[in-house]
C-alpha positions as CSV (number, residue, x, y, z in Angstrom):
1,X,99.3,86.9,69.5
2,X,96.5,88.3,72.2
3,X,99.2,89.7,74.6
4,X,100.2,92.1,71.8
5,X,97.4,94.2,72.0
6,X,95.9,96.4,74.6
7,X,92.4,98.1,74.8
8,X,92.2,101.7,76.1
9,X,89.5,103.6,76.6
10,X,89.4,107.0,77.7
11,X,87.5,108.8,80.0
12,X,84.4,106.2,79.9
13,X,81.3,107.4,81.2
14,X,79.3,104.4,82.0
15,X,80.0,101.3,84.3
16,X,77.9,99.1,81.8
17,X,79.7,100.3,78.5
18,X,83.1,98.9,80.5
19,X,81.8,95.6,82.1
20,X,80.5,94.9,77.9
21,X,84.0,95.8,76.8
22,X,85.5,93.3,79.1
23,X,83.2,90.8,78.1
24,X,83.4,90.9,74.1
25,X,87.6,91.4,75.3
26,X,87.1,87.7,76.6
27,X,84.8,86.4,73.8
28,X,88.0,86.7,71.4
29,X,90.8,85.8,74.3
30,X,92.2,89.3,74.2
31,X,92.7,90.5,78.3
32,X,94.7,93.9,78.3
33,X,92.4,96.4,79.5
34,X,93.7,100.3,80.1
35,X,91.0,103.1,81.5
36,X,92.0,106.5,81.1
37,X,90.1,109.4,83.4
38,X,87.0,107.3,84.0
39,X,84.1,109.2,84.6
40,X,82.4,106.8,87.4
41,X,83.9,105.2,90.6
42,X,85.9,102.4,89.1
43,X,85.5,99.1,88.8
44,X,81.6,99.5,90.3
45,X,79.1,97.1,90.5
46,X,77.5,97.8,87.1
47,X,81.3,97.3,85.5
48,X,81.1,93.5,87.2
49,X,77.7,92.3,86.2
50,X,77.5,93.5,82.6
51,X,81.1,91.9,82.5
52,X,79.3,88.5,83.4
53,X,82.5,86.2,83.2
54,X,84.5,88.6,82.6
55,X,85.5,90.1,85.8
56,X,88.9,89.1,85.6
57,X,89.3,91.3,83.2
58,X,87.4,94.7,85.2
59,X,89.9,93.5,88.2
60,X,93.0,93.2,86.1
61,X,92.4,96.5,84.1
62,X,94.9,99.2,84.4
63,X,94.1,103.1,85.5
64,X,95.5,105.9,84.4
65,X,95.4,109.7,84.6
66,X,96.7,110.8,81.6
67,X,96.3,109.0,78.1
68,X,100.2,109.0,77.3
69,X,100.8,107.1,80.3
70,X,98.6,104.6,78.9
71,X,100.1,104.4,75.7
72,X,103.4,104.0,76.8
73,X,103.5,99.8,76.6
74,X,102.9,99.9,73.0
75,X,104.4,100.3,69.5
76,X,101.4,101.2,67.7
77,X,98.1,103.2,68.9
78,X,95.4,103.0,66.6
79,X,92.4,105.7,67.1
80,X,88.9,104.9,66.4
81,X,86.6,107.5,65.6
82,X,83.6,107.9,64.1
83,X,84.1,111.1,61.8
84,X,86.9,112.0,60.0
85,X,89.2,114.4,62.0
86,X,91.3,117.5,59.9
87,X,94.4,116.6,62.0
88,X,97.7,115.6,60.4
89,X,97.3,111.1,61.0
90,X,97.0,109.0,58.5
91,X,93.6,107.8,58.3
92,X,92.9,104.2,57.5
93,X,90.9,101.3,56.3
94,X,89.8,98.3,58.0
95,X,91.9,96.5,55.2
96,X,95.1,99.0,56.6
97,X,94.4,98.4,59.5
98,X,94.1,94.2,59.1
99,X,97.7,94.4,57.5
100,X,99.0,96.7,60.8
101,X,98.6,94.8,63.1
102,X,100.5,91.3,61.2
103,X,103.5,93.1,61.7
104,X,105.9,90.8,64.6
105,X,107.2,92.0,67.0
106,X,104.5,95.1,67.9
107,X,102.4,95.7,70.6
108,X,99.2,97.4,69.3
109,X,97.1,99.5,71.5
110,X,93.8,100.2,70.6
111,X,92.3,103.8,71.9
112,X,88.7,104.4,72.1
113,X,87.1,107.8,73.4
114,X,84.3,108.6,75.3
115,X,80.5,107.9,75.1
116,X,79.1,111.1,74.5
117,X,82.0,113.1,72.6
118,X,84.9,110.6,71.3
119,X,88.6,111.7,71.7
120,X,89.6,114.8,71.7
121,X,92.4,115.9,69.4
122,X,94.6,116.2,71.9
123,X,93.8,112.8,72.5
124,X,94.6,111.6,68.8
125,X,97.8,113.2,68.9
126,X,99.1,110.3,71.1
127,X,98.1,108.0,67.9
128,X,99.8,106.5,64.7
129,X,96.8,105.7,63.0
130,X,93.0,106.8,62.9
131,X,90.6,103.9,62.2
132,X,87.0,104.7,61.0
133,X,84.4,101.8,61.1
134,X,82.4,102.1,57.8
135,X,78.8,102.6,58.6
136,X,75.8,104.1,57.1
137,X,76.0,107.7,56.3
138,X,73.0,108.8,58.4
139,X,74.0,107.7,61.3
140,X,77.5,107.1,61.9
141,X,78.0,106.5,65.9
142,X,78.7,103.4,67.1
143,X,78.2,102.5,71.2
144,X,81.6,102.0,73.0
145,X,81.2,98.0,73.9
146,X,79.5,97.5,70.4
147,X,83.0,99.3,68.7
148,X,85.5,97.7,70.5
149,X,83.6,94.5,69.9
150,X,84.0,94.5,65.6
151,X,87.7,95.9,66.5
152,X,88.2,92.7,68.2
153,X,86.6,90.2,65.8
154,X,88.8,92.1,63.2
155,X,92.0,90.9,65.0
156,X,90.6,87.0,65.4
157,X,89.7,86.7,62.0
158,X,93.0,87.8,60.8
159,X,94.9,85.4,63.2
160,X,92.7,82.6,63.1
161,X,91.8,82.3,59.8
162,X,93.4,79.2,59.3
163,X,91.5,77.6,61.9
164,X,88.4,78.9,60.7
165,X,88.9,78.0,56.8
166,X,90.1,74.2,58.8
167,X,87.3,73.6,60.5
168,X,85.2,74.4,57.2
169,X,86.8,72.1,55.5
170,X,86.2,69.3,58.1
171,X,82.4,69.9,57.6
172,X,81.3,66.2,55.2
173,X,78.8,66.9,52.6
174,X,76.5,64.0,51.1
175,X,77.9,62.7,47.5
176,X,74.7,63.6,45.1
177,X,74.1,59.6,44.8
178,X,72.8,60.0,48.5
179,X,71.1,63.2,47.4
180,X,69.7,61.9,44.5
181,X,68.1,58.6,46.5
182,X,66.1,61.3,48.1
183,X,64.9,63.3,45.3
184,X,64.1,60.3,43.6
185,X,61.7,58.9,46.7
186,X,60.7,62.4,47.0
187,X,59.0,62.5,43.4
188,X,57.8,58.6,43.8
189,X,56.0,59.7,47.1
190,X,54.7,62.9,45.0
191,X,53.6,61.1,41.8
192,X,51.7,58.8,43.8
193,X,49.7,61.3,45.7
194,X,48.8,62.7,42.4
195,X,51.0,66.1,43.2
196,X,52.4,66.8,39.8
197,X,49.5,68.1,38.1
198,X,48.5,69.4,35.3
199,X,50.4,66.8,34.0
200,X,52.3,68.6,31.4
201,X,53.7,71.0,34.1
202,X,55.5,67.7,35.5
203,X,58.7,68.4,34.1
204,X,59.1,71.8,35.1
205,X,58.2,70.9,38.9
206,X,60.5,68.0,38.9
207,X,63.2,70.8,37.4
208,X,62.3,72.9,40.3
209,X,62.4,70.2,42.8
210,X,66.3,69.1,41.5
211,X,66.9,73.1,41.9
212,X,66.0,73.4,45.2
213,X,67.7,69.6,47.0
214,X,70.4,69.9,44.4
215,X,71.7,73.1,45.5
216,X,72.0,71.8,49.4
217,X,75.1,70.5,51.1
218,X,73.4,68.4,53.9
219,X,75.9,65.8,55.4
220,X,74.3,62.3,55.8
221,X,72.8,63.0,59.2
222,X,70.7,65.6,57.5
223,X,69.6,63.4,54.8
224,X,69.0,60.8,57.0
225,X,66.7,63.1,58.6
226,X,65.4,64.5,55.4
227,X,64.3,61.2,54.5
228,X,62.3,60.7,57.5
229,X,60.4,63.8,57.5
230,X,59.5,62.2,53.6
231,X,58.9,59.6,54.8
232,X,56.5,60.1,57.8
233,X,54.4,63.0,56.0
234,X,53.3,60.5,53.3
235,X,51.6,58.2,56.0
236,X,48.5,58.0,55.9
């Protein structure tokens, strides 16, 4: 699934923006990294240590001249921008863009522009599709590393959500006879310290008690635990 797609950014002006690229590129497994034009001597020092363990990546990463070069390996090219451009691609949604890149058989290049500017038009004409990350009105630009970072935990979720949704699942949550055993020593520990006063106000603070524990999904580790904070603040 990762080898499909390809990250390519264009003409990037700053060593630390690429070394963050490569590293959120690892977080999520992906490794195909294509620089366009770059505005700095590439890879540089900067590139490495902002990449952290991720250097594989700045040494593996492919250079180009010319953005169609770079597009060449790939099916699709996908455009992020940060304004809507008045240029003849169909614009899409994240929710487009999650059903894209499903399709077998593609290789899916994503194209991000520089820092200061974004792509150019000319640049967008190499594109199928222009992607716009939703985000507040007033201020609408996004940092390179932090862009190509939701891009890539877009892709994971949509092939791993299986694994996710598994491992969910997996998580054991108390039975509410376990639960109730604490609420229950809870109050006992309470009414004995005299807590639930005035008295007629008992009910409602034993209602509000069951509200709060009752809503919880602790596993029996965190009961256990539970019970011995309980426990130990009602020593004397």
């Amino acid at each position: 699934m990762k080898n499909k797609f390809g990250f390519i950014l264009v003409k990037p002006q700053l060593g630390e923006n690429i070394g963050a690229c490569a590293r959120s590129m690892k977080n999520f497994g992906f490794s195909k990294l294509y620089i366009v034009d770059p505005k700095i001597n590439f890879p540089n020092n900067k590139a490495k240590a902002t990449s952290v363990g991720a250097y594989d990546i700045i040494n593996k990463a492919k250079v180009f001249k010319k953005v169609e070069k770079a597009v060449d390996p790939f099916n699709i090219v996908i455009s992020l921008s940060a304004r809507r451009r008045d240029i003849n691609k169909k614009h899409i949604s994240v929710k487009e863009f999650r059903k894209i890149i499903k399709k077998k058989n593609m290789k899916v290049g994503l194209m991000f522009g520089p820092e200061a500017s974004g792509l150019s038009n000319q640049d967008l004409s190499f594109a199928n599709y222009i992607l716009q990350i939703p985000t507040s009105s007033k201020f609408k630009s996004l940092n390179l590393s932090h862009s190509l970072t939701i891009i890539c935990y877009e892709i994971f979720k949509v092939f791993n959500e299986k694994k996710i949704q598994k491992k969910s699942s997996h998580l054991k949550i108390s039975s509410k006879s376990k639960i109730s055993s604490i609420v229950l020593h809870l109050s006992n520990l309470l009414e004995k310290k005299n807590f639930f006063k005035p008295q007629e106000k008992r009910h409602s603070m034993i209602l509000n008690i069951n509200n709060l524990i009752y809503r919880l999904q602790p596993n029996d580790k965190e009961l256990r635990i539970l019970a011995s904070i309980i426990s130990t603040l009602s020593k004397k």
